[in-house]
N, C-alpha and C positions, 0 to 999 in steps of 0.2 A: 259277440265280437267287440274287443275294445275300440277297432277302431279301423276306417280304411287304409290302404293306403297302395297310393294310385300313382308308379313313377311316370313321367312326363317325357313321350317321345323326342316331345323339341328336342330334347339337349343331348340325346343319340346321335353316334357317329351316324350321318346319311352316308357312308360309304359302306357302313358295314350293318347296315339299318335290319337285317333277317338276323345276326350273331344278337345283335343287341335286345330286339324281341325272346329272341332262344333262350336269354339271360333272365329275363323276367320270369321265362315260362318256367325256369326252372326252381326260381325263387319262391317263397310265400307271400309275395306281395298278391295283393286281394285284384285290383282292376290296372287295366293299360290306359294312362290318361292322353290323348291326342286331341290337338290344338286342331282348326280349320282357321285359317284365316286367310283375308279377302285382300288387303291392299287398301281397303276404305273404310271400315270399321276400326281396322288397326294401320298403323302404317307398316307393315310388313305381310307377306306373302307367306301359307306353309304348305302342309298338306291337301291333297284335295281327293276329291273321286276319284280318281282314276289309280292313284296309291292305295286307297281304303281296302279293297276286295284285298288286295296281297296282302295288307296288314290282319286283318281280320281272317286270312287262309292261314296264318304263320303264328298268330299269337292263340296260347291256350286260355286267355284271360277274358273275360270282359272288357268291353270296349266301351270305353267313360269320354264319349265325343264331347268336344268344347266347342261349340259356333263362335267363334267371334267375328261375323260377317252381316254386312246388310241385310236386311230382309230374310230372314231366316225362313219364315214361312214357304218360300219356293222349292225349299230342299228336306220336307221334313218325310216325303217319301222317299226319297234318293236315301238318302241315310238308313233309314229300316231297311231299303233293300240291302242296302251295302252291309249292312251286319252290325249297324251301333246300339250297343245293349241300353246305354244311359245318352239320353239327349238334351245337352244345356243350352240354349241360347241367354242374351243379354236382353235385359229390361230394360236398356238405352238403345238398342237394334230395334225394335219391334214395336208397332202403334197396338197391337192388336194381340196385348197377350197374353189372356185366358182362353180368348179362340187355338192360340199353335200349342199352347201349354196342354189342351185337351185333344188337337190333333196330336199329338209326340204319344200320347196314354195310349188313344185307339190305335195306333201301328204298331203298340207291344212296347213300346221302349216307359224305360222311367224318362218322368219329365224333370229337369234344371233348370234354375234360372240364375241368372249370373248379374253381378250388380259392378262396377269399377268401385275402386278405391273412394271418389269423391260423393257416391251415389249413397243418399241416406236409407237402411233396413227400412225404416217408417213407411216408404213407398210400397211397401211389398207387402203390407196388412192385408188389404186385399184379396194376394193371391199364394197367401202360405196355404191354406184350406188343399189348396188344389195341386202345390207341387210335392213332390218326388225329394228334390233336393235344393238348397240355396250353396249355390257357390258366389264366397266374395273374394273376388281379385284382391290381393295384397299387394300387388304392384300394380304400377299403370300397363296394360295389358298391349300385347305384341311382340316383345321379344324376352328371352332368357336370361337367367343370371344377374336379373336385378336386386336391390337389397330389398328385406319385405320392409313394411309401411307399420307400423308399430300402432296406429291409430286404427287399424285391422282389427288390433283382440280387444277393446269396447264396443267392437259394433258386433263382432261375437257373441260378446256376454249379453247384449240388449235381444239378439236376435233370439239365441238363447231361451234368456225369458221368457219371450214373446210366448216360443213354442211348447214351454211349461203351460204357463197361464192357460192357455188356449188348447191344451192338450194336444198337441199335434208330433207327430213324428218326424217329419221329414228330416234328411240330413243335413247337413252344415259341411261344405266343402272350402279348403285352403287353397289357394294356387296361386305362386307368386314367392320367392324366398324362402320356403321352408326347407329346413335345416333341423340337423342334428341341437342346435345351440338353442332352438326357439320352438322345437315341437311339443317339449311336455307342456309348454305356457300356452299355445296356441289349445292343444286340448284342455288344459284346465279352464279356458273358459268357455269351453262347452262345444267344440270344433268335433267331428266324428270323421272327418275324409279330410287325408293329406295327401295334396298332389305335390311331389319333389323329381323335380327335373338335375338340374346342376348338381344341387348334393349329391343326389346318386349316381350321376353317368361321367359326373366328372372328377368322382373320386377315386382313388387308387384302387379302392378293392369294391367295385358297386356292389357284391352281392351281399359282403361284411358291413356297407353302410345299411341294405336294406331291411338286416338282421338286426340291426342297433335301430332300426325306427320301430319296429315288431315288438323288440325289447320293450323300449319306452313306451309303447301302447300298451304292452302287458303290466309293465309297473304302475301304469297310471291306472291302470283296469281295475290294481287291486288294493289299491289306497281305500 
């Protein structure tokens, strides 16, 4: 597979939040990516429990859960039960997190770890050995439709490295501004999961946009 790619519930109509699932499921994008946020982590409020189980009843995808909330560690079985296939929390949420990174493994789900925009990769040497996936926020994290942070794809390419050097696999996840205009650059420096929210749900033909990002995974697949 060249490449993920995980459109971003946020920026669904919530009024017609089961058509707009239906629309993925019918699509070839690979995972359904869903924000949690708390009001304290981020300054905005989204999803929570009690939506989770309907989301996860209605979509035929994977479920690429995002935490971006306090203490993540209190909800890492709520979530398994709820049906989250991939589990990210933030390495600025969390005192303790090679302990939740290996609680997320033993409940079945892959483990994520998420960094902000201002948060240096170097932090993370650590604890690549041990995760699933590195998501790094391209915008400052909380709400939709921000423009991505261009200072993103050197800390891509460093991370990159890292995982060369080091032989490691894990993935490398985008979320934050990706777009048709910036996704071949964002994979060529070495990205494998693109979370696209706005581009696709807020474009005129979402399923033709997520055909054109498939595309560009394929073209770049086979450079």
């Amino acid at each position: 597979m060249a490449c993920i790619l995980a459109p971003s519930l946020l920026a669904a109509d919530f009024l017609h939040l089961g058509d707009d699932i239906d629309l993925i499921n019918q699509s070839d994008a690979h995972w359904l990516h869903i924000d949690i946020m708390d009001g304290l982590f981020v300054p905005n409020i989204s999803f929570g429990q009690t939506l989770l189980p309907f989301i996860r009843e209605r979509s035929e995808k994977p479920l690429d859960v995002h935490l971006m909330i306090e203490e993540p560690s209190r909800y890492i079985s709520q979530f398994a039960e709820l049906g989250a296939n991939v589990l990210t929390i933030h390495y600025e949420a969390e005192r303790h997190v090679h302990r939740v990174i290996h609680a997320i493994k033993e409940k079945g789900m892959k483990a994520g770890l998420a960094i902000n925009p201002h948060t240096s990769v170097d932090l993370l040497d650590d604890i690549l050995e041990d995760v699933d996936l590195v998501l790094l926020m391209s915008v400052n994290p909380g709400f939709g439709g921000q423009k991505f942070i261009y200072q993103t794809i050197p800390k891509i390419r460093k991370l990159k490295t890292k995982a060369i050097e080091r032989n490691l696999s894990f993935h490398i996840e985008i979320d934050g501004g990706v777009g048709l205009h910036n996704a071949e650059a964002i994979l060529d420096a070495g990205a494998d999961v693109l979370v696209a929210g706005s581009s696709v749900f807020s474009s005129d033909d979402p399923k033709a946009t997520i055909e054109k990002f498939l595309a560009i995974c394929s073209s770049f697949h086979s450079q």
